[in-house]
N, C-alpha and C positions, 0 to 999 in steps of 0.2 A: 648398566653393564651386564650382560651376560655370564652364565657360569663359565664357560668355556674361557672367554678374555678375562675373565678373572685369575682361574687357575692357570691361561698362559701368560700373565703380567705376573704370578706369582713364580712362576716357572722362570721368568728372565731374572725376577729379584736373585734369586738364590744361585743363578748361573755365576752373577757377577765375585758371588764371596771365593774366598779361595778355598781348595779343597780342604776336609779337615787331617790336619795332622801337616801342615804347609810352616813352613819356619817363619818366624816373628818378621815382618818387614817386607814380604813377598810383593812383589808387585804383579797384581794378575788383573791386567786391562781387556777391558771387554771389547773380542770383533770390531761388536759395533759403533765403540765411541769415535767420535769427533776426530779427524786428525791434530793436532797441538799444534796451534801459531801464540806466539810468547810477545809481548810490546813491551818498552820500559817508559816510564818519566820516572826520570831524575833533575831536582831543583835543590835549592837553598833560599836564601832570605832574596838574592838578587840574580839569583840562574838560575832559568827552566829549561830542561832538553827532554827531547818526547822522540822516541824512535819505534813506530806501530810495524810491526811484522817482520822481524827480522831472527838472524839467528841470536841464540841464548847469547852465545860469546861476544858477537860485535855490539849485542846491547850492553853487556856490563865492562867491554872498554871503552865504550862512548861516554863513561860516567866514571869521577873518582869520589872518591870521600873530600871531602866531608859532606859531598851530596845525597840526599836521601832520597833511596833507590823503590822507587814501587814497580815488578815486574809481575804484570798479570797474564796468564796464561788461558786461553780459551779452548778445552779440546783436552781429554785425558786421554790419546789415541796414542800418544809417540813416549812410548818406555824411557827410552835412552834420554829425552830432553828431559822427564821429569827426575831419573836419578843424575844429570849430568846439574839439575837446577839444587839439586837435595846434595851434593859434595861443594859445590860451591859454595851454599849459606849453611851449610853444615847442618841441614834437617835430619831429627832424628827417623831412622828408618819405618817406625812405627806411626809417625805421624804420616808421614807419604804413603803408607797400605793402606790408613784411613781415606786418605784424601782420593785414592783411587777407587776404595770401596764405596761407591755413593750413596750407601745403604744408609749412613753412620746418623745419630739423632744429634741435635744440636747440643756442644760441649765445647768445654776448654780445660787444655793442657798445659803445664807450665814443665818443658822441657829444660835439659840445661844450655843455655845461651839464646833460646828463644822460647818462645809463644806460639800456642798452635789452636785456635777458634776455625768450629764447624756452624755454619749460618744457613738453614734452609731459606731461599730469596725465590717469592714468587714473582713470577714472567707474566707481562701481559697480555702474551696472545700464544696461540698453539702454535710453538714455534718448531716442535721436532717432538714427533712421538717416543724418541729414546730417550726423553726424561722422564723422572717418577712425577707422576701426574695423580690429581682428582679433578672431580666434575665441578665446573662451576660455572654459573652463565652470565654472559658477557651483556653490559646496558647496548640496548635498542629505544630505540624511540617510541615505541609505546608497553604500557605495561602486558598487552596482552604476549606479542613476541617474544620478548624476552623470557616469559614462561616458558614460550613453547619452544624458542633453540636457545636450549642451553649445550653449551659448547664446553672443551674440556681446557681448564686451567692447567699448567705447567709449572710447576718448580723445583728447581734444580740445587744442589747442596753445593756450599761455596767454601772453600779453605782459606783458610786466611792467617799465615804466619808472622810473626812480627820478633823481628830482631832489633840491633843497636840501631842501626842508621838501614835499616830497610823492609819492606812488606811485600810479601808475594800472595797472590791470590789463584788461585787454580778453581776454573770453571766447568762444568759441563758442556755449557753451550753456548757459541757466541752471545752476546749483547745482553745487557745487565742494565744494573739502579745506579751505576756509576758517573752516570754523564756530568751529575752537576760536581762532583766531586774534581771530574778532569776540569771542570769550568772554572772553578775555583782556583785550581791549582795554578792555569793557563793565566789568570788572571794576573797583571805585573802589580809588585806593591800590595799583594793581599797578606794578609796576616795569616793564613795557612802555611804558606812558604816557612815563617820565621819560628813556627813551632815543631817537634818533634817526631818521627815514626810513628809512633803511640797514638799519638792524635791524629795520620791519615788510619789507623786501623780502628781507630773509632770511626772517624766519619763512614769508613767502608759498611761498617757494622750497624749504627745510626740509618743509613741509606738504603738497607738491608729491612730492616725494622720501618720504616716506615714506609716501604712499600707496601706494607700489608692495611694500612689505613683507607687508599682507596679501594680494595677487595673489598675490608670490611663493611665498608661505607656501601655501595654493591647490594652486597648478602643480606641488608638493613631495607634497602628496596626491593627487593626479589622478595622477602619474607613480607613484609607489607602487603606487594601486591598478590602473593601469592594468600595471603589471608583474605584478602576482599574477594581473590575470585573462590575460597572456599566458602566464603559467608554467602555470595549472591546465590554463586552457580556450580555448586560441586558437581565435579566430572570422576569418575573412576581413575581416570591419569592424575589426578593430586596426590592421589595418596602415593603414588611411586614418583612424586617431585618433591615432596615433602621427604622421606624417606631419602632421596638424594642428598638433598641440603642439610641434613640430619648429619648423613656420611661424611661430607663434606668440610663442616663446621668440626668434627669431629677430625678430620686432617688437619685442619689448619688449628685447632689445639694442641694436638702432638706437635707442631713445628715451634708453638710459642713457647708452649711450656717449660722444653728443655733449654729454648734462649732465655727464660728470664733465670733459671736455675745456675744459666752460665754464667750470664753477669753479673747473678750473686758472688757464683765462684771467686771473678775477677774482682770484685768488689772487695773480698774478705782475702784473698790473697796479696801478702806484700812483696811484689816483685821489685826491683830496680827500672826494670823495662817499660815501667806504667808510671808517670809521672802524678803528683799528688793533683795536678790543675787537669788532667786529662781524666782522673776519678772522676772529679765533678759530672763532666759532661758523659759518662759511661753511667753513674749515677740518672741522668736524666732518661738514657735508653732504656734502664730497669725500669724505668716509672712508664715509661713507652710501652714496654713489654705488657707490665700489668692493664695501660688500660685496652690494650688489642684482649686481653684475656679474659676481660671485664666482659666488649664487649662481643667475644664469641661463647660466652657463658647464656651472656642475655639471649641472643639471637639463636642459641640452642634451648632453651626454656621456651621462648617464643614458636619458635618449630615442634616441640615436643606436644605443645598445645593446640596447633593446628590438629594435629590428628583426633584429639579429641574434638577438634571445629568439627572436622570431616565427619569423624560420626555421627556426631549430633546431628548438622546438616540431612546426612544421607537418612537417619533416624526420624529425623521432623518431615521429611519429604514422606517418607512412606506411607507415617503418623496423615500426614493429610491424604493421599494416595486410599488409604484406608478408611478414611472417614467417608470421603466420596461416594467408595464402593458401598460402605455399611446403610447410609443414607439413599441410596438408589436400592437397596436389596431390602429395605423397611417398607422404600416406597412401595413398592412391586410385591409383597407379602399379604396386605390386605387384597392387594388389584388378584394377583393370583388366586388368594382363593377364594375370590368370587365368580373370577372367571373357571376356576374346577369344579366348582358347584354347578353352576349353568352348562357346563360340557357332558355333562353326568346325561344317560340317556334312560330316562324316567318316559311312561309313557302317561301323560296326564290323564289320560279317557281309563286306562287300568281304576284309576281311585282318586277320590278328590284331594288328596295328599300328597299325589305324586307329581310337585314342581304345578299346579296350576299357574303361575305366573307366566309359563311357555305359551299359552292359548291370550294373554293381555295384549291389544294391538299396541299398547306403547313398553312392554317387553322388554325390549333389545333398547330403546331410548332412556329407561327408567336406570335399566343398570350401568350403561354407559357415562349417565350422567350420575350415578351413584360414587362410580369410578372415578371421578375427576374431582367429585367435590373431596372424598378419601385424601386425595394425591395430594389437592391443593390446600387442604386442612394440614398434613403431615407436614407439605413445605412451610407454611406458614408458624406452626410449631415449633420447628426445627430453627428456621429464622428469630423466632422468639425465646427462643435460649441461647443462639448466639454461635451454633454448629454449623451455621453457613459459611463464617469466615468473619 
C-alpha cells in the first residue's frame, strides 16, 4: 500500500468518530455506510418464524414472548431504524455510538438489563472496500500465484447485544459466518431451539472465532511457500511480501487479542443473563481465542525469520557472485602481466638485454603456451581446494 492510500484510509478512519466535544451516545453515521435492511427469527422449543427484509416494526409483531427474538441488522446507513431498534430493546445509548463507530476493538459491556459484545469477523472475499480492511492473499492453485496476487482481506466489526429473550446483531456489510447457525436454528427438533438467548449469542460469537481458523490455516501456506521461494530463488519483491504478512499477522493479532480479553471479561463476570451451561461453551471460545493466538504468534516468528532468510540468501548469492569475479581476476593477473611485459617496446638489437626473446621464432608460441598452462594450473588449484563449488 502506498503512502497516499495509507494516510487516505487513515483520513476515512477518523472521519467516522464523532467530533470532539459531541454528547455521550451521538449517532454520527458515515455518508458512505450501507443502507440498513433488518430480518428477525424468532423460535421456541416447537416454533420457528423467520421474516428476512422487512420493517423493524412488522418483525417484532410477527413474534411474541416467550419466543426468542434474534433481529440482525445488515447496513449502519438508516439513523432512525437503529435508534427506533435502541428504545424498543432498551439499548443503552452509549452502546449504539459504539456500534456505529466501527473503529471500536473487540470488548464487552455489561449494561443494565443487557449485554453489549464488539467481535471483529473476518470476510472471505473483498466484498466492499468500505470495510476496515488488511492485506491478505487469497489460496490459488499453485504456490507460485498465490504469492504473486495477493488480494486484500475484509473484516468488519459485529455488535452483538444480548438481552432476556433476545439478540440483535448490527453488521457493516451484508453476508457473515452466520449460515450455519440459521441452519441450526431452521432445523425442527434441534436442541438449539430448547436453550436460551445466551446461547444463540455464543454460537454468534463461536462462528465469529472460528472463522479465523481458515485464514489462519492460509497464512500457515503462504509463509511456507513464501520461505521456499526465499530459500531457492530470492527476488527483491520478498522482502516487501514478507513485510506484508508481517503487517498483516500483526492485524489479525489486534482482533484476537481484545476477544480472548472479552471472554475473559464474560467469563469472570456474574451476570444473570449468562447461564452457568452457556459458560461452559463460552469457556471453550477462550481456548479458541488462545489457540488462533498461538498460532498468529508462531506464523509471526516464522515471518520475522524470513527476512533474515532473505538476507542471508541475497548475502550468499553475492558471496558466490564474488568468488567468481575474484577467481577470473587471479586468473588474468599472472596472464596480464605477462602479456605487459611482452607489449613493452624494447628494442632487441639496442642490447642483448633488451627482451631477446622478441627475435625467437617460437616467441609468441612459447608464451602463449606459457599462458595457458598459468590459467590451467590456477584452475586446477582452485579445484583442489574446493573454491570451484
Amino acid at each position: 500500500m502506498s503512502h497516499a492510500s495509507r494516510r487516505k484510509r487513515l483520513r476515512y478512519s477518523h472521519r467516522r468518530r464523532n467530533p470532539p466535544g459531541s454528547a455521550p451516545g451521538t449517532l454520527t453515521v458515515d455518508p458512505s455506510a450501507r443502507p440498513s435492511q433488518a430480518s428477525l427469527i424468532a423460535y421456541q422449543a416447537q416454533t420457528y418464524h423467520e421474516s428476512p427484509a422487512a420493517a423493524i416494526d412488522e418483525l417484532l409483531q410477527a413474534s411474541t414472548p416467550p419466543e426468542i427474538r434474534w433481529v440482525n441488522v445488515e447496513g449502519l446507513g438508516d439513523v432512525k431504524l437503529l435508534q427506533s431498534l435502541g428504545q424498543r430493546f432498551g439499548l443503552h445509548p452509549l452502546a449504539l455510538e459504539d456500534a456505529v463507530n466501527v473503529h471500536q476493538r473487540p470488548k464487552f459491556e455489561d449494561y443494565q438489563g443487557h449485554l453489549f459484545f464488539i467481535v471483529r469477523m473476518p470476510l472471505p472475499s473483498p466484498a466492499n472496500t468500505t470495510a476496515n480492511t488488511t492485506t491478505v492473499a487469497t489460496p490459488n492453485s499453485s504456490p507460485s500465484s498465490s504469492l504473486e496476487e495477493m488480494q486484500r482481506f475484509h473484516s468488519e466489526q459485529v455488535s452483538i447485544y444480548l438481552g432476556p429473550q433476545f439478540v440483535l446483531t448490527l453488521q457493516e456489510l451484508p453476508g457473515d459466518t452466520f449460515n450455519s447457525v440459521r441452519k441450526r436454528l431452521r432445523t425442527e427438533g434441534s436442541q438449539f431451539r430448547r436453550l436460551g438467548a445466551d446461547y444463540l449469542a455464543y454460537t454468534l460469537i463461536d462462528s465469529v472465532i472460528d472463522a479465523y481458523f481458515p485464514v489462519l490455516e492460509h497464512y500457515g501456506e503462504l509463509v511456507e511457500e513464501l520461505e521456499l521461494a526465499v530459500v531457492e530463488n530470492s527476488s527483491p519483491n520478498d522482502i516487501l511480501k514478507i513485510h506484508a504478512l508481517k503487517r498483516d499477522l500483526l492485524s489479525i493479532r489486534r482482533a484476537l487479542w481484545p476477544m480472548r480479553d472479552m471472554l475473559s471479561a464474560i467469563l469472570r463476570d456474574d451476570t444473570p443473563l449468562i447461564q452457568d451451561t452457556t459458560r461452559l461453551y463460552l469457556r471453550d471460545c477462550h481456548d479458541h481465542t488462545i489457540q488462533l493466538i498461538d498460532m498468529v504468534e508462531t506464523y509471526r516468528e516464522l515471518t520475522s525469520g524470513l527476512v533474515d532468510i532473505h538476507l542471508s540468501s541475497v548475502s550468499n548469492r553475492m558471496n558466490e557472485v564474488m568468488k567468481v569475479l575474484t577467481i577470473i581476476a587471479t586468473i588474468f593477473i599472472p596472464l596480464t602481466f605477462i602479456s605487459g611485459i611482452y607489449g613493452m617496446n624494447f628494442d632487441p638489437a639496442a642490447s642483448p638485454w633488451n627482451m631477446p626473446e622478441l627475435r625467437s621464432p617460437y616467441g609468441y608460441v612459447s608464451v602463449i603456451a606459457a599462458m595457458t598452462v598459468i590459467a590451467a594450473g590456477l584452475l586446477g588449484w582452485f579445484k583442489y581446494k574446493g573454491w570451484l563449488g
